[in-house]
N, CA, C and O atoms as CSV, one atom per row, in Angstrom:
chain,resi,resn,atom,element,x,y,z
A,1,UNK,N,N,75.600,128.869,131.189
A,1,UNK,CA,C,74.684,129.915,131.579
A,1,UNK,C,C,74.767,130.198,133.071
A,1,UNK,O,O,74.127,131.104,133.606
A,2,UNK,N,N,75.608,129.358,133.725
A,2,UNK,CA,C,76.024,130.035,134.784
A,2,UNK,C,C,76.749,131.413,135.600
A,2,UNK,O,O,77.737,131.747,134.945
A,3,UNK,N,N,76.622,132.026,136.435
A,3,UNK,CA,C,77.371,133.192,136.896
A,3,UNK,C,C,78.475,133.294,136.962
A,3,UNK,O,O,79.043,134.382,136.863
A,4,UNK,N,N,79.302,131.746,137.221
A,4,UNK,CA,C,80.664,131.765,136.857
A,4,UNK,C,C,81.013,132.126,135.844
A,4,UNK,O,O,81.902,132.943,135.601
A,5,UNK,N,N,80.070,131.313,134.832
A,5,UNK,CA,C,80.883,131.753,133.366
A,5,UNK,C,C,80.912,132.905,133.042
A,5,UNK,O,O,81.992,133.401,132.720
A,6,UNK,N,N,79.698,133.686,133.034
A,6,UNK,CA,C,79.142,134.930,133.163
A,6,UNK,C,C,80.586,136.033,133.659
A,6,UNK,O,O,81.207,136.981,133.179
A,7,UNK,N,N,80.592,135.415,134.574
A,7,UNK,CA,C,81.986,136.611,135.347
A,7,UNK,C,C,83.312,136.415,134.678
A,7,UNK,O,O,84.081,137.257,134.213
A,8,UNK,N,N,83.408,135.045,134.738
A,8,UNK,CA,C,84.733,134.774,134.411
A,8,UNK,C,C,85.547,134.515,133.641
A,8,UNK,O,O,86.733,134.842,133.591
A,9,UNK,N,N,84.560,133.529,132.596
A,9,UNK,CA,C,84.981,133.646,130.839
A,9,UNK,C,C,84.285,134.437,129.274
A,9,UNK,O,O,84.825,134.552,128.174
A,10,UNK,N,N,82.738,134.934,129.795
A,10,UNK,CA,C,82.147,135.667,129.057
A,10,UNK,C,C,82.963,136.411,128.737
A,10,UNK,O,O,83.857,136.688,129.536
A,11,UNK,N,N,82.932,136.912,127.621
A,11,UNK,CA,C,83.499,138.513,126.675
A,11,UNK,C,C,82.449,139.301,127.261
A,11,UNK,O,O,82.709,140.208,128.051
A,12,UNK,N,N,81.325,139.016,126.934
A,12,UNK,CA,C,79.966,139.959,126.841
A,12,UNK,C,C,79.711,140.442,128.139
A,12,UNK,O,O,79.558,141.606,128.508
A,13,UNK,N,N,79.674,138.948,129.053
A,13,UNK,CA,C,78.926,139.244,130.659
A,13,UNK,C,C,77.866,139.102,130.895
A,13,UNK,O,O,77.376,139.221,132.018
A,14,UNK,N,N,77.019,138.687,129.429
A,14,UNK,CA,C,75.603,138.143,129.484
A,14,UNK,C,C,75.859,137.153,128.243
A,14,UNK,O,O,75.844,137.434,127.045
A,15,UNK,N,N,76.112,135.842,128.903
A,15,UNK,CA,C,75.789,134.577,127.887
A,15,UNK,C,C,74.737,134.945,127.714
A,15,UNK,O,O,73.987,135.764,128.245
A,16,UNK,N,N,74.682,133.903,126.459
A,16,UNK,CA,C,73.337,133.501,125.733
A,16,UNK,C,C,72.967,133.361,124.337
A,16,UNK,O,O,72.016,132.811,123.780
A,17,UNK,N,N,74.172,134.132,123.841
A,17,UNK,CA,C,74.110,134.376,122.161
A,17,UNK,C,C,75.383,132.716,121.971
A,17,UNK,O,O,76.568,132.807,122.292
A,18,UNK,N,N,74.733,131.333,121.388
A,18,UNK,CA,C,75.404,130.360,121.514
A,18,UNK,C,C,76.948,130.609,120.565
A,18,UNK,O,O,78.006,130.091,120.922
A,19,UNK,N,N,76.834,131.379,119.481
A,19,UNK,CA,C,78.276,131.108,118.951
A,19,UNK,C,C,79.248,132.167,119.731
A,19,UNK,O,O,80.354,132.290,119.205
A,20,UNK,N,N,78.999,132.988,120.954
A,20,UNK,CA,C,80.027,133.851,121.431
A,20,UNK,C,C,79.757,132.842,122.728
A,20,UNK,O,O,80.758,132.889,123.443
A,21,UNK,N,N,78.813,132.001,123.243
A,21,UNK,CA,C,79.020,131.302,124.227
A,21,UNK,C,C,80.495,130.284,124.002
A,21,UNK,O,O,81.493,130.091,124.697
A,22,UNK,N,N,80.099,129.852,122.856
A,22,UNK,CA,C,81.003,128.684,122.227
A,22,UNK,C,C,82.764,128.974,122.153
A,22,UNK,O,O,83.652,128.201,122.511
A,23,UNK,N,N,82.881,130.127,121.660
A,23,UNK,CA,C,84.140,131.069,121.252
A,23,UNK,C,C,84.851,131.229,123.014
A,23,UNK,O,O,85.957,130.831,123.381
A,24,UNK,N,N,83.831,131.907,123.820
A,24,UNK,CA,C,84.520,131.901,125.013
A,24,UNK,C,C,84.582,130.746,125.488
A,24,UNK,O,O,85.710,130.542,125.937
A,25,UNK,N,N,83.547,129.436,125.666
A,25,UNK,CA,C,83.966,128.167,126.081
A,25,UNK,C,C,85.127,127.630,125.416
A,25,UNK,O,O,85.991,127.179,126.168
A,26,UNK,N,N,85.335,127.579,124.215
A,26,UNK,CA,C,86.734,126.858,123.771
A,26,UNK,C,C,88.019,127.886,124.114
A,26,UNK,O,O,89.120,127.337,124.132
A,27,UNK,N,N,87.968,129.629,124.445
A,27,UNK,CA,C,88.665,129.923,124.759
A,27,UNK,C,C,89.029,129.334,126.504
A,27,UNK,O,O,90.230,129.244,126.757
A,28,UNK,N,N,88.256,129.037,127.396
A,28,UNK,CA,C,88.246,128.758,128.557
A,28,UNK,C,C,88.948,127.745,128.712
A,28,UNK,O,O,89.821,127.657,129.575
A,29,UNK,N,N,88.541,126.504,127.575
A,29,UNK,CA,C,89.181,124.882,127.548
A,29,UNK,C,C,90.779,125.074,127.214
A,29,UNK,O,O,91.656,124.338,127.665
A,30,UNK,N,N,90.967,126.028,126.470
A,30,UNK,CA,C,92.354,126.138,126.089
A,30,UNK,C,C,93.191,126.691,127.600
A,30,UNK,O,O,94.235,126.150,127.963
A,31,UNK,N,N,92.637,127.675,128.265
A,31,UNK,CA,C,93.296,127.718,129.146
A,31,UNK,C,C,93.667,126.686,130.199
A,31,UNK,O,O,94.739,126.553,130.789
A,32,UNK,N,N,92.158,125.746,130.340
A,32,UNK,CA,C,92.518,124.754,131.927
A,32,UNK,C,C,93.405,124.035,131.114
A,32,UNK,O,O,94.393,123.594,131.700
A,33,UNK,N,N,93.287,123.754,129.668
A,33,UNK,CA,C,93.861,122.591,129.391
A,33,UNK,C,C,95.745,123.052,129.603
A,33,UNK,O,O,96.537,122.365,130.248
A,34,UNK,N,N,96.044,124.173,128.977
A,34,UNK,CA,C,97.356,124.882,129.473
A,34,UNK,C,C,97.633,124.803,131.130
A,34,UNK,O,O,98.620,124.177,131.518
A,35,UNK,N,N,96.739,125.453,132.094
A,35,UNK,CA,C,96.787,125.044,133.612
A,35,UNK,C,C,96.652,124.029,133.980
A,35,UNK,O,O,96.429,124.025,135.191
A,36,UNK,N,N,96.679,122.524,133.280
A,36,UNK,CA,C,96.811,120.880,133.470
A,36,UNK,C,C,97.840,120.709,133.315
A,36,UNK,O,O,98.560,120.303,134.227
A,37,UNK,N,N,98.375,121.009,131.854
A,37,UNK,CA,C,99.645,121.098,131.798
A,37,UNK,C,C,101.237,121.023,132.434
A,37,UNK,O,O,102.098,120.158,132.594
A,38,UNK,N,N,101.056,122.586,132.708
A,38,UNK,CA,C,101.750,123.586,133.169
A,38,UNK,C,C,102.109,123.815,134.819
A,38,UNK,O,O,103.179,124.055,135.379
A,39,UNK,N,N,100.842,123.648,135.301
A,39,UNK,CA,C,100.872,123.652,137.000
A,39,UNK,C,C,100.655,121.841,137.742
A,39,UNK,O,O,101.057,121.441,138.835
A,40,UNK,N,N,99.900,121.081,136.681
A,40,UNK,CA,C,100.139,119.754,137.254
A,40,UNK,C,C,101.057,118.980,136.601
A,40,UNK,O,O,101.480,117.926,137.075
A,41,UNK,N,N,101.534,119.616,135.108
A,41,UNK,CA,C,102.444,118.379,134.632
A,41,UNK,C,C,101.225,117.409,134.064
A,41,UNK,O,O,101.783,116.454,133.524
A,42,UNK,N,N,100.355,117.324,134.005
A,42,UNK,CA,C,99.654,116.127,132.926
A,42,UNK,C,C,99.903,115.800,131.245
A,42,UNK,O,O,99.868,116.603,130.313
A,43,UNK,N,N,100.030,115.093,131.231
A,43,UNK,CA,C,100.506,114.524,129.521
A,43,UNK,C,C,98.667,114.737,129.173
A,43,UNK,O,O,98.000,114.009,129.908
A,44,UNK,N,N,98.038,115.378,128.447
A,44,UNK,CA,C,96.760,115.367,128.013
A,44,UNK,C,C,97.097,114.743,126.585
A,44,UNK,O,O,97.930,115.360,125.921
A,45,UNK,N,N,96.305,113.096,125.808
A,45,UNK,CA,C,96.940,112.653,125.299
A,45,UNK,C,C,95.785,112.952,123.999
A,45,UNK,O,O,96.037,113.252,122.832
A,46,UNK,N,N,94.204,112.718,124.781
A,46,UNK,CA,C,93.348,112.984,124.107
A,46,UNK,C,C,92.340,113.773,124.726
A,46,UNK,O,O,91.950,113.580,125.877
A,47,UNK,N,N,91.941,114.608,124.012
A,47,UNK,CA,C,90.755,115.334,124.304
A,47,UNK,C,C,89.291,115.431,123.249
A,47,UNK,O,O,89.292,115.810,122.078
A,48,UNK,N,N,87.922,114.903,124.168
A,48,UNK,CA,C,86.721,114.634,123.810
A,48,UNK,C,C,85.842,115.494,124.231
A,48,UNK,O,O,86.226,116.039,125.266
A,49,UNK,N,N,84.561,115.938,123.775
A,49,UNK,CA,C,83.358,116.672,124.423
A,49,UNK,C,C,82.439,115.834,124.285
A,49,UNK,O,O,82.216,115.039,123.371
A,50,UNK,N,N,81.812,116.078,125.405
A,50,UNK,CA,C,80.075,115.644,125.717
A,50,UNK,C,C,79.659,116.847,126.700
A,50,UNK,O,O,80.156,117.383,127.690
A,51,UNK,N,N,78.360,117.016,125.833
A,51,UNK,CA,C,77.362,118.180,126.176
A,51,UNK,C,C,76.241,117.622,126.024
A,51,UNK,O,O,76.135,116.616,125.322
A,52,UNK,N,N,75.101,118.233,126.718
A,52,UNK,CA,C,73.908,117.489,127.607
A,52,UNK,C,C,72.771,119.085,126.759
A,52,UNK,O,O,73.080,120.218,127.128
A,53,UNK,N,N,71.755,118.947,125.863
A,53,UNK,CA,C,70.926,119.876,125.859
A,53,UNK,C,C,71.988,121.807,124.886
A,53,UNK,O,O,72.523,122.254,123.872
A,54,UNK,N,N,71.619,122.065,126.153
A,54,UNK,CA,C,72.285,123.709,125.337
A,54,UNK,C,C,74.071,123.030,125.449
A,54,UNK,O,O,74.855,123.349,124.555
A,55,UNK,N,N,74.384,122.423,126.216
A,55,UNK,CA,C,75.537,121.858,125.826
A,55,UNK,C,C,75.922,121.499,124.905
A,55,UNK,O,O,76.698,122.227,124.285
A,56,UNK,N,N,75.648,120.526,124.509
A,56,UNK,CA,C,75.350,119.670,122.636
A,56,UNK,C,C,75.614,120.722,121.841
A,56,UNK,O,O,76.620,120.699,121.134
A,57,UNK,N,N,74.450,122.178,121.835
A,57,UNK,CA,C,74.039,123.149,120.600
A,57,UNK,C,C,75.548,123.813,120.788
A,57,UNK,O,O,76.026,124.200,119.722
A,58,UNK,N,N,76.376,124.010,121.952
A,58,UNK,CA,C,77.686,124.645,122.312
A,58,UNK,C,C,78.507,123.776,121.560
A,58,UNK,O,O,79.354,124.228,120.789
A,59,UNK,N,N,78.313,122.482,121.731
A,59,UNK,CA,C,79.373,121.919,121.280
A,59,UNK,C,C,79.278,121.711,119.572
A,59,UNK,O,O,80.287,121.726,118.868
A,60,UNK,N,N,78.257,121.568,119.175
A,60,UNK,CA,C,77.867,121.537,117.504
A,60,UNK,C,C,79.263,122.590,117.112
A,60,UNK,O,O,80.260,122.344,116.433
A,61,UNK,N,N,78.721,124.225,118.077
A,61,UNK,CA,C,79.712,125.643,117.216
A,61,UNK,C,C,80.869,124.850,117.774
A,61,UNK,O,O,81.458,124.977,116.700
A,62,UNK,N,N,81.613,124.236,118.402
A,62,UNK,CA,C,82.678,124.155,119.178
A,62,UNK,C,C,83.671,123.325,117.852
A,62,UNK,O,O,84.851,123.556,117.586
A,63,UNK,N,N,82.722,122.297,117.160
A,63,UNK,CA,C,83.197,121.664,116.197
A,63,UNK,C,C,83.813,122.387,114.750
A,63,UNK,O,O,84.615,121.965,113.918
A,64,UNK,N,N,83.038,123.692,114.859
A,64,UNK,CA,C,83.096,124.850,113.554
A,64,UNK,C,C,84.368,125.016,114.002
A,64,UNK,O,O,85.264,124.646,113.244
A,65,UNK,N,N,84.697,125.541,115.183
A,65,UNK,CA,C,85.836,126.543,115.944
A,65,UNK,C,C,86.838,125.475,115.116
A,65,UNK,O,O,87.457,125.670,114.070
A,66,UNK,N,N,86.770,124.217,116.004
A,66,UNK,CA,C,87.370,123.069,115.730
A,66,UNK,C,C,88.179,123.324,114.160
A,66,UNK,O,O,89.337,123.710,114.005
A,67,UNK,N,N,87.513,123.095,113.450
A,67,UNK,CA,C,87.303,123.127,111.505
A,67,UNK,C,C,88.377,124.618,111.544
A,67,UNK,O,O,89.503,124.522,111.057
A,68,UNK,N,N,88.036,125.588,111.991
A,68,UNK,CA,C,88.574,126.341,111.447
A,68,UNK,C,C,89.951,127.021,112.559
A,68,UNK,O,O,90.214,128.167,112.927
A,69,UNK,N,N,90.580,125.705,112.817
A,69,UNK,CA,C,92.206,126.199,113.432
A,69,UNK,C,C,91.978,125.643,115.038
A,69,UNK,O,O,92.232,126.319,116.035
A,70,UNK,N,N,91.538,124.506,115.043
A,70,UNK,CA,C,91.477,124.250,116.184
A,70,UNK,C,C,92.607,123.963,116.949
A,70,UNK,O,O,93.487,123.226,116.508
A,71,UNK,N,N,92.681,124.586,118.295
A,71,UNK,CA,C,93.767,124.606,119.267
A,71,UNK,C,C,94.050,123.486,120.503
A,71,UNK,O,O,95.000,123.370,121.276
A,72,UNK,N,N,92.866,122.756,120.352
A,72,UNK,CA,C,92.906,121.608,121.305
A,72,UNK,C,C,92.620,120.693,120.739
A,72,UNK,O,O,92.728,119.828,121.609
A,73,UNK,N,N,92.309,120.202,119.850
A,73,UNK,CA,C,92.464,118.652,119.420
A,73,UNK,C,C,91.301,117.850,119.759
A,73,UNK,O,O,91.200,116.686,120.146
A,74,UNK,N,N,90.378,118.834,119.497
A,74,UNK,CA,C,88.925,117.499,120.242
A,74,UNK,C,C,88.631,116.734,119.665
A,74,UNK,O,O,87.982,117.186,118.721
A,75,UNK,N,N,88.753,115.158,119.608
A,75,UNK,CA,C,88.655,113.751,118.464
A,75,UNK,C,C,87.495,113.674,118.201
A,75,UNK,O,O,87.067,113.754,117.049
A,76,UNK,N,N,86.708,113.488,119.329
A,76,UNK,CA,C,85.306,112.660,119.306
A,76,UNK,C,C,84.316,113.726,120.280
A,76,UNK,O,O,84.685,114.170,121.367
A,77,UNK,N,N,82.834,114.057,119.560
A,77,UNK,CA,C,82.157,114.464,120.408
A,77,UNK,C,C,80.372,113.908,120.819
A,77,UNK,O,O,79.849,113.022,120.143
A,78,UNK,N,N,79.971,114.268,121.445
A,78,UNK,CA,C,78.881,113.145,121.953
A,78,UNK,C,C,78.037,114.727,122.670
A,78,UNK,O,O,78.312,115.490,123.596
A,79,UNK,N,N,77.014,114.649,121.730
A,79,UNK,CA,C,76.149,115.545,121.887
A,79,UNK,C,C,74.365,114.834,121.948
A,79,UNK,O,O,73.598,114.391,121.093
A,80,UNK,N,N,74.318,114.978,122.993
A,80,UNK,CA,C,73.259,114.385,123.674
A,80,UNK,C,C,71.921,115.529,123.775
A,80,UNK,O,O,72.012,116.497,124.529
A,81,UNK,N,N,71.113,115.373,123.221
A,81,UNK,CA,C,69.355,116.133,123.146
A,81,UNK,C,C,70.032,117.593,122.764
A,81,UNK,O,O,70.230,118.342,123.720
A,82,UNK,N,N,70.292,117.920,121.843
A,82,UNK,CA,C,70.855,119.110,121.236
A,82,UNK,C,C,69.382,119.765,120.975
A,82,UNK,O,O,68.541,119.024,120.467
A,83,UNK,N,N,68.982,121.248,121.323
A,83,UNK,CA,C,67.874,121.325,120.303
A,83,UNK,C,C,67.831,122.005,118.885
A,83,UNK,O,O,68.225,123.045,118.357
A,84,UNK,N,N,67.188,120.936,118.574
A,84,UNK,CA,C,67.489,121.206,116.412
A,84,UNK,C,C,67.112,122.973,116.364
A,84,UNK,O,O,67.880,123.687,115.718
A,85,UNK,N,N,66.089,123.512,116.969
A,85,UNK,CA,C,65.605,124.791,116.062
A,85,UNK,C,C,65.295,125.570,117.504
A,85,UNK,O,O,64.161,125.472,117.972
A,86,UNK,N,N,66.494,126.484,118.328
A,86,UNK,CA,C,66.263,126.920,119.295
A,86,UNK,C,C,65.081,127.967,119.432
A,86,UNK,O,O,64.543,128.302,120.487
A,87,UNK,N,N,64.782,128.418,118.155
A,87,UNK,CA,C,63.742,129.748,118.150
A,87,UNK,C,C,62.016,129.286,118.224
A,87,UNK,O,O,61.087,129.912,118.735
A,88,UNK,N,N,62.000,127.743,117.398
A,88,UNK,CA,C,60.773,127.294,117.607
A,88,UNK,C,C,60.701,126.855,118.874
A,88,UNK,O,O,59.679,127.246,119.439
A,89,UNK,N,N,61.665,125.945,119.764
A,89,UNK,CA,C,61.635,125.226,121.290
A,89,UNK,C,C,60.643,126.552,122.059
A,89,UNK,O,O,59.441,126.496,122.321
A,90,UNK,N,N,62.008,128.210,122.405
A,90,UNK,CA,C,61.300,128.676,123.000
A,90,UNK,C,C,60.224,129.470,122.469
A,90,UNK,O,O,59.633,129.916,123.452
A,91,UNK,N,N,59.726,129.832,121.526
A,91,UNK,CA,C,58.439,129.958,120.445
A,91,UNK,C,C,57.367,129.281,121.806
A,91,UNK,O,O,56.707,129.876,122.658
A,92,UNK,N,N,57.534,128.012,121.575
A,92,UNK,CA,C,56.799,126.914,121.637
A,92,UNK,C,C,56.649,127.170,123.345
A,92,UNK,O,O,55.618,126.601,123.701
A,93,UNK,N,N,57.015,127.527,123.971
A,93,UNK,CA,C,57.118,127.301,125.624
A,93,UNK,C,C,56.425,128.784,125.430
A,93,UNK,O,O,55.269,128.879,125.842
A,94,UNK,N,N,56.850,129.603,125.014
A,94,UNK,CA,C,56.040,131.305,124.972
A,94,UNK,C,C,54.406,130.696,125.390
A,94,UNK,O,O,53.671,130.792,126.373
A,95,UNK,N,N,54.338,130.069,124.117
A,95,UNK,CA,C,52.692,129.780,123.644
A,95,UNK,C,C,52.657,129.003,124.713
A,95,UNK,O,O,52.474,129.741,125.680
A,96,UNK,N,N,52.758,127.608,125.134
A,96,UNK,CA,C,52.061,127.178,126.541
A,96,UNK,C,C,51.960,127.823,127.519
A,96,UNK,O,O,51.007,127.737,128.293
A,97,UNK,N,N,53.258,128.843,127.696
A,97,UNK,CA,C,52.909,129.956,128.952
A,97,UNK,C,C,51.843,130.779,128.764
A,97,UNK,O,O,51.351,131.430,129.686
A,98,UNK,N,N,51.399,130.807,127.508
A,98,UNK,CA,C,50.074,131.741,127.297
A,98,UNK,C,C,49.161,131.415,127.494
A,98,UNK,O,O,48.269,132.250,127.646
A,99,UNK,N,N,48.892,130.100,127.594
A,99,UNK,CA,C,47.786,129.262,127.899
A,99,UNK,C,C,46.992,129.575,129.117
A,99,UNK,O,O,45.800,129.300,129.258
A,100,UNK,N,N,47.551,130.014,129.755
A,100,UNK,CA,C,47.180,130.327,131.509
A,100,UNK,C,C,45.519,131.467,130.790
A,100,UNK,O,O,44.312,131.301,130.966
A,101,UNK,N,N,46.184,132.376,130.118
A,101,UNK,CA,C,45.545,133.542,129.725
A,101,UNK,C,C,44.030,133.323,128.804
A,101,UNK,O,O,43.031,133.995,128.551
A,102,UNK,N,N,44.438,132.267,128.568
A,102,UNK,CA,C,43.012,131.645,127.340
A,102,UNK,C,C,42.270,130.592,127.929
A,102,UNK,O,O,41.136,130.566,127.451
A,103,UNK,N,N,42.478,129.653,128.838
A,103,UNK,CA,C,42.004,128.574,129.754
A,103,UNK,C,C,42.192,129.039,131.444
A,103,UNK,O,O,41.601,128.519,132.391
A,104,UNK,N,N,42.742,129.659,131.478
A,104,UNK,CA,C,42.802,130.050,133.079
A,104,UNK,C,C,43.895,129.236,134.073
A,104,UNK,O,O,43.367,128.141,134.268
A,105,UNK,N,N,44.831,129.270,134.593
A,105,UNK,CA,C,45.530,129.209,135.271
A,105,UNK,C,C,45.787,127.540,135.809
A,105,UNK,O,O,46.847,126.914,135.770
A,106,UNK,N,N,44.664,127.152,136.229
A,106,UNK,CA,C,44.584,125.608,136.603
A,106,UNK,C,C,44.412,124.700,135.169
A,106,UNK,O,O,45.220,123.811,134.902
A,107,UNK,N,N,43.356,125.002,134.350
A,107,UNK,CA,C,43.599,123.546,133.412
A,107,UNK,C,C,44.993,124.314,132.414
A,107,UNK,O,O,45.388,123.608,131.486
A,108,UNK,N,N,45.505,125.315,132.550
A,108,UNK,CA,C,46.306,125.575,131.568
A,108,UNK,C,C,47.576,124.522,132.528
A,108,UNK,O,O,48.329,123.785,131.892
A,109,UNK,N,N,47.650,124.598,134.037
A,109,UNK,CA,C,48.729,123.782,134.508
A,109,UNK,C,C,48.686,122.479,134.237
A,109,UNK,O,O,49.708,121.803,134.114
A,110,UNK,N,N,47.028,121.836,134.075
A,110,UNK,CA,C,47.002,120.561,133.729
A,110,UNK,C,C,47.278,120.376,132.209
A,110,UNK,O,O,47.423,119.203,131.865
A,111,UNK,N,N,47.413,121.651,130.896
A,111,UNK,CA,C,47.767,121.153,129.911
A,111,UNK,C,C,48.895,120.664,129.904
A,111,UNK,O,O,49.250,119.550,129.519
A,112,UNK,N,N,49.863,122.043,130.614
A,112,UNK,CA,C,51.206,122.074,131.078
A,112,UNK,C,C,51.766,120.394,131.719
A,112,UNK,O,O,52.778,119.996,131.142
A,113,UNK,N,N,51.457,119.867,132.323
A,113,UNK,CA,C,51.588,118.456,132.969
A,113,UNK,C,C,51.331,117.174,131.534
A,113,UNK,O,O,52.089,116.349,131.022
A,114,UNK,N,N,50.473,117.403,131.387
A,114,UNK,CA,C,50.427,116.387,130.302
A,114,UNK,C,C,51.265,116.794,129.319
A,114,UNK,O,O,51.097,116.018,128.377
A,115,UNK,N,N,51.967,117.494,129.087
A,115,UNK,CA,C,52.800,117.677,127.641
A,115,UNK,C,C,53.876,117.490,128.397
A,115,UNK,O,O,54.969,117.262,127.879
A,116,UNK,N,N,53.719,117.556,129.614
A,116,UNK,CA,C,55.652,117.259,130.135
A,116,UNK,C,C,55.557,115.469,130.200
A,116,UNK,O,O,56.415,114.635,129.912
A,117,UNK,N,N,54.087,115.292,130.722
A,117,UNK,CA,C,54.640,113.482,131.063
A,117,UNK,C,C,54.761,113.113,129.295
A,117,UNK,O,O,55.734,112.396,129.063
A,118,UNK,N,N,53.956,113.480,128.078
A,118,UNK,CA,C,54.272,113.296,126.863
A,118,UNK,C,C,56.107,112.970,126.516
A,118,UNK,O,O,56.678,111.950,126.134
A,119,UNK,N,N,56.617,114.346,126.858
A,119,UNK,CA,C,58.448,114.654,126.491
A,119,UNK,C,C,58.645,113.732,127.927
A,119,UNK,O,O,59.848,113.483,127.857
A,120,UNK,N,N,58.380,113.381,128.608
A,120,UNK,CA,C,59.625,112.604,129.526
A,120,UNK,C,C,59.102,110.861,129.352
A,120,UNK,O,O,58.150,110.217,129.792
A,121,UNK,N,N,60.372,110.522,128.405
A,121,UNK,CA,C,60.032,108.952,128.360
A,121,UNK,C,C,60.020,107.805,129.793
A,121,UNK,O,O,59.603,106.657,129.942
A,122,UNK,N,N,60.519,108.529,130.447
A,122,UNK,CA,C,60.621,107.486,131.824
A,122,UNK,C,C,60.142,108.930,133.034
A,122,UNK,O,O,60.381,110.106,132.759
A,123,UNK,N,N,59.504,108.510,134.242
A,123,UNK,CA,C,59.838,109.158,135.270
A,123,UNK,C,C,61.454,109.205,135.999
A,123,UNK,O,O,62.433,108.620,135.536
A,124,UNK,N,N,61.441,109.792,136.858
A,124,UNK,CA,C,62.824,110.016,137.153
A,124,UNK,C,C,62.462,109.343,138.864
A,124,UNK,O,O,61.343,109.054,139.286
A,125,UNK,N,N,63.747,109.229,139.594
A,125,UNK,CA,C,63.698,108.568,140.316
A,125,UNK,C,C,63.129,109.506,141.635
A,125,UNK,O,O,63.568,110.603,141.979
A,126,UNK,N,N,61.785,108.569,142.394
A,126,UNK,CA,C,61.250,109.431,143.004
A,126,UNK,C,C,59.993,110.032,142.775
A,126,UNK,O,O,59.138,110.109,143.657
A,127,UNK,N,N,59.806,110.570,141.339
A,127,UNK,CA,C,58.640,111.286,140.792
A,127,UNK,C,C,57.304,110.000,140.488
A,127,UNK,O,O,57.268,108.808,140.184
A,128,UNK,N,N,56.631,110.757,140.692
A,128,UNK,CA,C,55.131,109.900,140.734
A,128,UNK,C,C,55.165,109.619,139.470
A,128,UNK,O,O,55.955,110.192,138.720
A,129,UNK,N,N,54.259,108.637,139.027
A,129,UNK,CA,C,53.899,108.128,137.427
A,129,UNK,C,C,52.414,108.384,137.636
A,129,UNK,O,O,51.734,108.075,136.658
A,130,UNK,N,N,51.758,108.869,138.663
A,130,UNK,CA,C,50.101,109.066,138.497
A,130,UNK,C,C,49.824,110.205,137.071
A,130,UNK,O,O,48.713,110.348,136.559
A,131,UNK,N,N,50.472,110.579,136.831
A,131,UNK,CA,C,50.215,112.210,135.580
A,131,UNK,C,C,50.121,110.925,134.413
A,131,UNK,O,O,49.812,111.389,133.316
A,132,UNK,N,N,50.305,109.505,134.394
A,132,UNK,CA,C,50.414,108.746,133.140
A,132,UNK,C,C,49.290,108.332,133.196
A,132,UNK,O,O,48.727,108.145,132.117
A,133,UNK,N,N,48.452,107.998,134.625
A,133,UNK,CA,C,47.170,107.133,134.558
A,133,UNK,C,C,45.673,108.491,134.360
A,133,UNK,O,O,44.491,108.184,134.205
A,134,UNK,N,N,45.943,109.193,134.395
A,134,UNK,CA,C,45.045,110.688,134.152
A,134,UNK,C,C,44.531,110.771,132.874
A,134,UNK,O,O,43.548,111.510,132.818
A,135,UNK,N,N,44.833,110.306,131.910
A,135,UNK,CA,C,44.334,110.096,130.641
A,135,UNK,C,C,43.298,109.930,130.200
A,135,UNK,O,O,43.161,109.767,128.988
């Protein structure tokens, strides 16, 4: 969902639709993997994916591509917090953003806070753990 990709391997020019994201990402992999090749000489012996989130959901279609005439050989893939049902996730974020509108702006941020320390099993390094003792 970056501007690179956006410019440079999109068909469309506006990612976002995941199975034409997917189609141009494996078209993209086929090329560096040809420019590894070709301009460095690398023996590429095996090739794997790991995707992180909308990555994962890219790589799920990437496996279809795969199935049906795949051009690079991807063995093994490792899809990490994929989300199962993209339409309920942002559904679901719509409605807390609405919250502002029915509770007002401040406790809708404090609902907002407690449903994030809920989804984050650990703090991250740096971030306060006080949003855990608020309870």
């Amino acid at each position: 969902m970056s501007w690179n990709f956006a410019l440079a391997a999109s068909r469309s020019g506006a990612p976002g639709y995941v199975p034409d994201d997917a189609r141009d990402l494996y078209a993209a992999m086929q090329k560096t993997l040809e420019v590894l090749k070709t301009r460095h000489g690398l023996r590429i012996t095996r090739v794997d994916f790991m995707g992180v989130s909308l990555g994962a959901f890219e790589g799920a279609y990437l496996s279809v591509l795969r199935r049906e005439g795949g051009k690079i050989g991807i063995g093994r893939y490792l899809l990490a917090n994929p989300p199962v049902d993209l339409p309920y996730a942002v559904k679901k974020l719509d409605d807390m953003d609405a919250l502002g509108e029915k509770f007002g702006r401040a406790k809708a941020g404090g609902i907002m806070l407690k449903a994030l320390a809920i989804a984050s099993l650990s703090p991250r390094r740096g971030e306060s753990t006080r949003i855990f003792g608020n309870w």
